[in-house]
ZABAKE-717585 format. One line per field, with one value per residue (C-alpha): residue number from 1; residue in one letter; x, y, z. Coordinates in pm, whole numbers, plus 50000, padded with zeros to 5 digits. Example, Ala and Ser with C-alpha at 12.3 -4.5 7.8 and 13.67 -1.06 7.14 Angstrom:
2
num (1  2);
residuo (a  s);
c1 (51230  51367);
c2 (49550  49894);
c3 (50780  50714);
END
This chain:
518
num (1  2  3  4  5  6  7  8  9  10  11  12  13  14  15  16  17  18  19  20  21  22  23  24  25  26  27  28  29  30  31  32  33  34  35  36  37  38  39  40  41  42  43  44  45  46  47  48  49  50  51  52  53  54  55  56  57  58  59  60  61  62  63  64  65  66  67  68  69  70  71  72  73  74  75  76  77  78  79  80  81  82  83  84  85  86  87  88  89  90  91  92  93  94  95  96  97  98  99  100  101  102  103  104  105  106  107  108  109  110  111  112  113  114  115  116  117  118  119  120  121  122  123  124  125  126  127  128  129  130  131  132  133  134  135  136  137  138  139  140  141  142  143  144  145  146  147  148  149  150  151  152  153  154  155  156  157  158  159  160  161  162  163  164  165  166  167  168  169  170  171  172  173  174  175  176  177  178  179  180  181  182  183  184  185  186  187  188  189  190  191  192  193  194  195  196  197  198  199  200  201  202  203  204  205  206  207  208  209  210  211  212  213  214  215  216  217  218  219  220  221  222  223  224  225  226  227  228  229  230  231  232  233  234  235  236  237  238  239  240  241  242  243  244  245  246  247  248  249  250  251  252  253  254  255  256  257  258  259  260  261  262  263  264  265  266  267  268  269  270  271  272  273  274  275  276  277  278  279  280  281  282  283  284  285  286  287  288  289  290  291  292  293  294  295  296  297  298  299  300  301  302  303  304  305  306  307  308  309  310  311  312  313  314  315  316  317  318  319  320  321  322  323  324  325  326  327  328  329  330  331  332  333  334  335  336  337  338  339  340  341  342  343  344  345  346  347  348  349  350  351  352  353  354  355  356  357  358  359  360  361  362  363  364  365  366  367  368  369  370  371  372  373  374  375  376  377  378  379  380  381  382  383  384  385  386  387  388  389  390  391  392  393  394  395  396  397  398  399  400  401  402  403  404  405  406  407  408  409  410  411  412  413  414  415  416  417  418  419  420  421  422  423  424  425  426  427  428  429  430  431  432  433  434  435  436  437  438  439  440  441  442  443  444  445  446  447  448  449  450  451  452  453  454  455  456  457  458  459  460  461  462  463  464  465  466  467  468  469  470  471  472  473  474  475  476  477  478  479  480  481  482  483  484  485  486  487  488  489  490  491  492  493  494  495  496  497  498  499  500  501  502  503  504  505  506  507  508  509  510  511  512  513  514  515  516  517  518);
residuo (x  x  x  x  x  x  x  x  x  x  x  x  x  x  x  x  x  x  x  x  x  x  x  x  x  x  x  x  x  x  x  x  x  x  x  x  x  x  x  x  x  x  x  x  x  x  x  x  x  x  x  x  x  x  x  x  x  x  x  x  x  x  x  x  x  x  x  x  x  x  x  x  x  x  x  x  x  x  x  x  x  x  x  x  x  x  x  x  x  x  x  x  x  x  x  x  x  x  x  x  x  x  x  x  x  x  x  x  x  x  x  x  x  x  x  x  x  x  x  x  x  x  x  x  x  x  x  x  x  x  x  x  x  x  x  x  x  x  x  x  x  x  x  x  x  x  x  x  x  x  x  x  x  x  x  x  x  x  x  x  x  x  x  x  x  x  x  x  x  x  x  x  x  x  x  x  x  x  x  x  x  x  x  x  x  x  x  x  x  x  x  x  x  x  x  x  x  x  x  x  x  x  x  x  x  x  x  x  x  x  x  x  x  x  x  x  x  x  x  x  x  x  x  x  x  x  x  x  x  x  x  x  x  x  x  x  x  x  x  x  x  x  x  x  x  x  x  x  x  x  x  x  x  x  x  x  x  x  x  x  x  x  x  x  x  x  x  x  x  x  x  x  x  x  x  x  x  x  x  x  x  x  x  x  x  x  x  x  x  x  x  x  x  x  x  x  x  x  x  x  x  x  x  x  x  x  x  x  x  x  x  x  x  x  x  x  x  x  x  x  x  x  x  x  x  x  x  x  x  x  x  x  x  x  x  x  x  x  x  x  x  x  x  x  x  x  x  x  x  x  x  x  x  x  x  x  x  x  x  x  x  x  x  x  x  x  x  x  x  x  x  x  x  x  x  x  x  x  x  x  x  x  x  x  x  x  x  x  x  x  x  x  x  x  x  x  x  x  x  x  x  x  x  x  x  x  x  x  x  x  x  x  x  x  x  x  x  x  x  x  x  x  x  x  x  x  x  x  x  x  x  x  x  x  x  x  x  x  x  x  x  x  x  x  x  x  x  x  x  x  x  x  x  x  x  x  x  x  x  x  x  x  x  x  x  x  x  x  x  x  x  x  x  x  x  x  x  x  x  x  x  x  x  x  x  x  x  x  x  x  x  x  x  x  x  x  x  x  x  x  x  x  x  x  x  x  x  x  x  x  x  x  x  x  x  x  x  x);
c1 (49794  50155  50279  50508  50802  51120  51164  51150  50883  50649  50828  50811  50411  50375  50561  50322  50000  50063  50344  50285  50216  50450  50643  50872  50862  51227  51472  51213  51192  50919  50928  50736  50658  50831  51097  51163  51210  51399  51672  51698  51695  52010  52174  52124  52288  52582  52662  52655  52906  53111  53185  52850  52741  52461  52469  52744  52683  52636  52707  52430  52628  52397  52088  51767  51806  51676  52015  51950  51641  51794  52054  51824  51604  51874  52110  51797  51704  52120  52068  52280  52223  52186  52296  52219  52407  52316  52451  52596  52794  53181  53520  53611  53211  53157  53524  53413  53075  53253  53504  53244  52996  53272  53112  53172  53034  52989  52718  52794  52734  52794  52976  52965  53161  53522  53444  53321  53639  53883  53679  53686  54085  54065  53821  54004  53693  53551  53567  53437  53307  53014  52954  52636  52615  52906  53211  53416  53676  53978  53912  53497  53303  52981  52661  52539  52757  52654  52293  52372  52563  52389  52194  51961  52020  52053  51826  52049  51833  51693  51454  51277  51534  51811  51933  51775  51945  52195  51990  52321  52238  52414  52568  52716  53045  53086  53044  52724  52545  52430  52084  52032  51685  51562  51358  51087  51146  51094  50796  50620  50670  50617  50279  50166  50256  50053  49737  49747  49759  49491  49698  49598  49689  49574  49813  50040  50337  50567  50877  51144  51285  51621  51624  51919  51636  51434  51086  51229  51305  50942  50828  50906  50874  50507  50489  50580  50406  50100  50158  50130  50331  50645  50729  51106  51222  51605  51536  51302  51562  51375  51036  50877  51007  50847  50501  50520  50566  50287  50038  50184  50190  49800  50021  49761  50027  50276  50495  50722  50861  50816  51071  50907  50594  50733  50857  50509  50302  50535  50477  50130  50086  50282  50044  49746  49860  49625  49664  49331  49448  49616  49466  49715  49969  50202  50463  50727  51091  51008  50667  50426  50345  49958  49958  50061  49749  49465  49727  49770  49433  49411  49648  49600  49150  49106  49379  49407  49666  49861  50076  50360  50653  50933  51293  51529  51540  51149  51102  50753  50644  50268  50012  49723  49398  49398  49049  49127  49371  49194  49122  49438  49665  50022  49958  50115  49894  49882  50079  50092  49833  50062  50272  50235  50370  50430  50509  50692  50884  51261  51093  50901  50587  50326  50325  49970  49814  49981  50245  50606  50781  50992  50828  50890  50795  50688  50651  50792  50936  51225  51560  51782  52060  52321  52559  52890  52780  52680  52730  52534  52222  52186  52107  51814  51690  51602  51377  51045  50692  50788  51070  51360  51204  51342  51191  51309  51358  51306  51482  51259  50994  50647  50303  50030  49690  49333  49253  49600  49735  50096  50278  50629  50791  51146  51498  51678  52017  52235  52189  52005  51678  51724  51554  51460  51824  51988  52297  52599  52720  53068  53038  53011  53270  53490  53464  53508  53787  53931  53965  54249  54165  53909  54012  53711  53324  53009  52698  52390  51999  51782  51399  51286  50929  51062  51336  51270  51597  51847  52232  52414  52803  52957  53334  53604  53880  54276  54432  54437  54229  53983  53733  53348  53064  53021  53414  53331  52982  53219  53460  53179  53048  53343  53345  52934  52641  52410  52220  52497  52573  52549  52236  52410  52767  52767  53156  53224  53553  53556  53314  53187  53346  53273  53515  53731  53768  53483  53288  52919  52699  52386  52558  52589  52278  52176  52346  52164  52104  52304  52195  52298  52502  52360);
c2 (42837  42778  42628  42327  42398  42210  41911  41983  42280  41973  41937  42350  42259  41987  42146  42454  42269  41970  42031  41776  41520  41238  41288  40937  40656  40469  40287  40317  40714  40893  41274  41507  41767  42029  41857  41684  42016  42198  41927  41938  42312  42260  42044  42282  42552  42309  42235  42582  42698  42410  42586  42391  42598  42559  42273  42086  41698  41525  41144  40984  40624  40543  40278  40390  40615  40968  41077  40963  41148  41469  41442  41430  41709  41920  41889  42024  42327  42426  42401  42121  41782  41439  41119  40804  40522  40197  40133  39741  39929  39839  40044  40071  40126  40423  40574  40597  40737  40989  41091  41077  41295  41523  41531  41763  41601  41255  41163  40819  40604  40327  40028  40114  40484  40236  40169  40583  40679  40433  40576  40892  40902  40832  41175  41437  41690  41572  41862  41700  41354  41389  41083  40991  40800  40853  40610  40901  40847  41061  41335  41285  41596  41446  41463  41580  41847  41995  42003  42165  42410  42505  42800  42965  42815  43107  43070  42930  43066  42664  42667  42397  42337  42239  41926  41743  41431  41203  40824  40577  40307  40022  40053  39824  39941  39792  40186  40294  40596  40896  40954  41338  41413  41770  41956  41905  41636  41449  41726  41566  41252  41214  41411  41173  40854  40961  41066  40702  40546  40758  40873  41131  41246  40950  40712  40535  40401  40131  40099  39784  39881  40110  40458  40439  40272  40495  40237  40345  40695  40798  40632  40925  41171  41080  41024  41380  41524  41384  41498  41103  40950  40691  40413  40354  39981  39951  39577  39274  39097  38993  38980  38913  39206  39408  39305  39304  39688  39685  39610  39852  40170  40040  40038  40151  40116  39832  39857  39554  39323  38972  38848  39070  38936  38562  38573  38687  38405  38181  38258  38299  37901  37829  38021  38262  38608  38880  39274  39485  39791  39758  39980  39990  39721  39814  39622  39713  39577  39254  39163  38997  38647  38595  38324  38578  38765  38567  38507  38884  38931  38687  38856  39207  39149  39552  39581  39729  39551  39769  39634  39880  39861  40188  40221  40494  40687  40843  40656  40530  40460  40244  40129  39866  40017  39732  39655  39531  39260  38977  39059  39157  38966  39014  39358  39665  39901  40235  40520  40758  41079  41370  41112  40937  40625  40507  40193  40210  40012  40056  40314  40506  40488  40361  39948  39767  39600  39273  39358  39436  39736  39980  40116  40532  40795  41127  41369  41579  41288  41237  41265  41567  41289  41106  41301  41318  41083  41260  40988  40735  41007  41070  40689  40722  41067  41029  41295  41363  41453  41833  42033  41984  41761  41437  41136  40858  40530  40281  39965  39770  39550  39624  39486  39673  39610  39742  39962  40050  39856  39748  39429  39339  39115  39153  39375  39493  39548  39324  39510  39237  39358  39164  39253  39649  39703  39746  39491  39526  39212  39369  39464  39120  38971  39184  39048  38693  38755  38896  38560  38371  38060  38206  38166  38313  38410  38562  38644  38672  38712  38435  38488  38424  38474  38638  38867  38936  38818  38581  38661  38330  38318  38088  38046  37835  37774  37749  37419  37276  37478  37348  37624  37510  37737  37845  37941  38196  38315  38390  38564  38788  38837  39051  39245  39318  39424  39171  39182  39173  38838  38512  38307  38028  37993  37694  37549  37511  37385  37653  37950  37996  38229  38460  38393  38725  38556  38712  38528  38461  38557  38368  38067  38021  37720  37665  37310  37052  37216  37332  37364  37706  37764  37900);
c3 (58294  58258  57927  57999  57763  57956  58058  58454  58377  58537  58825  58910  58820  59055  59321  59303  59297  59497  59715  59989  59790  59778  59403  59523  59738  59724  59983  60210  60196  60082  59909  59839  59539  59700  59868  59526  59358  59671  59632  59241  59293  59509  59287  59025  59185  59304  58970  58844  59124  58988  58670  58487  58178  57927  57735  57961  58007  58329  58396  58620  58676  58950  59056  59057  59331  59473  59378  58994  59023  59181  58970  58641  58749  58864  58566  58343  58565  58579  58172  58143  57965  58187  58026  58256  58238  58339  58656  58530  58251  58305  58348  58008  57799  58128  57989  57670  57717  57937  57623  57395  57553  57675  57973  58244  58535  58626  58974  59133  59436  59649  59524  59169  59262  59246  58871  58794  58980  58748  58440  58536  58538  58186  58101  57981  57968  58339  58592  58913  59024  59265  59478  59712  59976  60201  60185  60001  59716  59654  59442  59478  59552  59837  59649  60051  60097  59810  59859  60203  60004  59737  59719  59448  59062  58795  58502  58196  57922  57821  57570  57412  57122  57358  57451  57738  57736  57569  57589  57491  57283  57118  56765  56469  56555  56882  57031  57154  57029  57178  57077  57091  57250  57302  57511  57345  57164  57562  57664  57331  57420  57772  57722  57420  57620  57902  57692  57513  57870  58035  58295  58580  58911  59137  58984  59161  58883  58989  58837  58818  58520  58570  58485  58229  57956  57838  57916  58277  58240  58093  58410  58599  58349  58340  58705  58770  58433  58527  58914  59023  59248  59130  59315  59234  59311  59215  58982  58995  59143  59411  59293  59637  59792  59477  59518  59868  59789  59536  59785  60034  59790  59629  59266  59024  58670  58614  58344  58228  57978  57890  58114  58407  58320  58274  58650  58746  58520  58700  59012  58961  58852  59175  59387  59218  59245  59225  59242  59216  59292  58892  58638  58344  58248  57993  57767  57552  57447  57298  57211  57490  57408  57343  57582  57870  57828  58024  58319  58329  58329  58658  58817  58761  58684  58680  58412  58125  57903  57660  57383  57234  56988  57032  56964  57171  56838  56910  57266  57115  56795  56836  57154  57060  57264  57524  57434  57090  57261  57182  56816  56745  56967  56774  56603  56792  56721  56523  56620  56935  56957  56780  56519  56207  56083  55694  55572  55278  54993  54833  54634  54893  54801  55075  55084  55004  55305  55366  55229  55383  55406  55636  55921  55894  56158  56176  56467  56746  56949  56639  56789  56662  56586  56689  56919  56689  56433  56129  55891  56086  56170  55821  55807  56012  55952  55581  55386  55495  55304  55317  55193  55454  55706  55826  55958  56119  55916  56187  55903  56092  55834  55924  55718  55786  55731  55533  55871  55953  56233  56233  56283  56334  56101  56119  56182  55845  56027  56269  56605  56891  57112  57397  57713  57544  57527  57176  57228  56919  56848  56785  57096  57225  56970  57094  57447  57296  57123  57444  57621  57592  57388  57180  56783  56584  56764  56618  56753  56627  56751  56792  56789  57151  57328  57619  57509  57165  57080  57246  57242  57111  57037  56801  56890  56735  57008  56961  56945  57301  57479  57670  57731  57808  57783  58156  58141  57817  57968  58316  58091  57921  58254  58363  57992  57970  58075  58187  57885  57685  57823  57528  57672  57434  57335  57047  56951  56587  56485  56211  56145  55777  55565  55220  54943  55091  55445  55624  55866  55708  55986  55755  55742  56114  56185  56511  56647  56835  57240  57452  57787  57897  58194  58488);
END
């Protein structure tokens, strides 16, 4: 039996065993194992003959698309390294992820191929921009033509220590990281994730959730591990249209988050919902509110419910066996099959139960670092148990208890969770600051069911200007990512300060409520 050493080794696997079975059902189009492959085969070769070597990064600044997925699959088997971005991101983060990365290619489409094609003028490494979907741009390479192209892909020599992909993520600075993830640092993980979930063949995985987070991307790296079959819906904008599709395609897995599953508990008192065909429903991002568990288990009765706490840095870090839900209805479990997880005080030493500590990790799943960021890796890579190894210091506080499950108690840094994402409240200042009228904003998190954390602004304005809070959400709006966007924006006619002139972030009390604008 073949060992499954790279990343799209599963794919090749798939494709041999199972190669009418349908790998994908999106925008209405179905494909199989080996039609899956034969396109990310073409890519592959497409991107060589465009001067792609080993190593090279690739821009995917697309929905969740076949061309994402083609363009994932094939950027591995050319050797290069894929790095999705989330297809919301504006002109100016997408230019700096391209500089950053130094990537050499960057895959677009549709709408969103105006913004790549201003970014990309600003790339000094970028060789070509490939664009699907027809429509072309000048200077844009068709995604089609070269698939029609494209012959056989050379090997590139890959092995497991390369990189697979760069997973951006949100940073103190304002700049978001590249979190370095090998090989088989992804192979690990994907494997581990699907042994915890009791995956196999006959699954049928549904995902809203887009590609670009990595809750999303192990979606189809499972999926296709696990020879399953992904059913790719571009959001949960609409979710109607979703479950109408759920039914169709007999979903058997549902992953989500709280807001996901908020929509669908909604809904659900409106009018009873109820999906049979559900085996495994799966949370992550934020934690899932207690009270959302007998709902979900009216809606989806042949469930089981998984709880799960991660960050980017490892993908996963914990699962709770769903059928210790009820007695332990806020703990997040113990770690994944392969990994360990230590608890530990300023000193290092292993915390008593009850007590808190920082959560620390240990296994193959540990990113290699952050792509150009030496300084901020050795941050969260600290010294293992053994000579020379590092582990990953989550600076999240943790208690765990006598038998070893975890619970969440609290960040140790000033980065938001909203929504999964990682959201830099520099970031976000910096976008306040950017609109005429603004004097002085902060932002902070604010504990929330649904999202974990809550973005909310605090903004002193300039004499005479009469900005309300739906004018500086509008002007975010056209800076950020949704999820970047303040759900509250309180006015202050001056923020607190240290002695040296500093805003003081802990001083900032949340006012009587604002009713956020819509």
């Amino acid at each position: 039996m073949r060992v499954e050493r790279l990343l799209y080794d599963s794919l090749e696997a798939a494709a041999g065993a199972e190669p009418d079975k349908t790998a994908l059902v999106v925008d209405g189009q179905r494909l199989s194992y080996a039609e899956l492959l034969d396109s990310s085969r073409r890519f592959a070769a497409g991107l060589q003959g465009l001067g792609l070597e080993r190593g090279d990064r690739v821009i995917v600044f697309t929905d969740n698309s076949l061309p994402c997925v083609v363009s994932i699959f094939g950027t591995l088997i050319a050797g290069g390294v894929f790095v999705v971005v989330n297809s919301q991101t504006k002109e100016d983060k997408l230019a700096y992820i391209l500089e950053d990365s130094e990537a050499a290619f960057l895959v677009t489409e549709g709408t969103i191929a105006k913004v790549a094609g201003r970014a990309a003028e600003r790339a000094t490494s970028l060789r070509a921009t490939i664009k699907a979907g027809g429509g072309e741009l000048d200077g844009m390479r068709s995604f089609e033509d070269l698939l029609a192209s494209a012959g056989e892909p050379a090997n590139p020599g890959t092995i497991p220590l390369d990189l697979a992909a760069l997973i951006y993520t949100s940073g103190s600075t304002g700049n978001p990281k590249g979190v370095m993830m090998t090989h088989g640092n992804m192979v690990f993980a994907a494997g581990s994730l699907s042994e915890y979930l009791r995956l196999n063949s006959e699954h049928r995985i549904l995902n809203v959730l887009p590609l670009a987070f990595d809750y999303g991307l192990y979606q189809l790296l499972m999926a296709v591990r696990m020879k399953a079959t992904l059913v790719l819906e571009r959001s949960f904008v609409y979710p109607a249209q979703v479950l109408r599709r759920m039914e169709e395609e007999h979903v058997t897995v549902f992953p989500g988050v709280p807001t996901v599953y908020a929509t669908l508990v909604g809904m659900h008192e409106r009018e009873p919902l109820r999906f049979a065909s559900v085996e495994r429903v799966t949370n992550t991002a934020a934690a899932l509110p207690p009270s959302f568990h007998d709902p979900l288990r009216e809606i989806f009765p042949n469930a089981l419910i998984f709880r799960m706490y991660g960050l980017t840095e490892c993908k996963r870090v914990s699962y709770l066996e769903p059928e210790l839900l009820d007695s332990r209805p806020t703990s997040v479990g113990k770690a994944i099959p392969g990994t360990e997880t230590l608890v530990l005080d300023e000193q290092g030493q292993r915390v008593a139960p009850g007590e808190t500590g920082v959560l620390h990790v240990r296994g193959p799943h540990v990113m290699v670092g952050y792509w150009r960021l030496p300084d901020r890796t050795a941050e969260m890579l600290v010294e293992g148990p053994l000579p020379g190894e590092r582990m990953l210091c989550t600076h999240d506080h943790f208690t765990i208890d006598d038998e070893g499950f975890l619970y969440f108690v609290g960040r140790s840094d000033d980065i938001i969770k909203s929504r999964g994402e990682k959201v830099s409240p520099a970031e976000v200042e910096d976008a306040l600051y950017a609109i005429s009228g603004v004097r002085e904003a902060a932002v902070i998190g604010v504990p929330d069911e649904l999202l974990g954390e809550a973005v909310h602004a605090y903004v002193a304005l300039e004499d005479g200007s009469e900005l309300t809070e739906r004018d500086i959400i509008a002007g975010c709006r056209e800076r950020l990512e949704g999820f970047m966007v303040p759900a509250r924006v309180h006015f202050l006619d001056e923020l607190p300060k240290t002695a040296s002139g500093k805003i003081r972030k802990k001083g900032l009390v949340d006012p009587a409520p604002v009713e956020a604008a819509s």
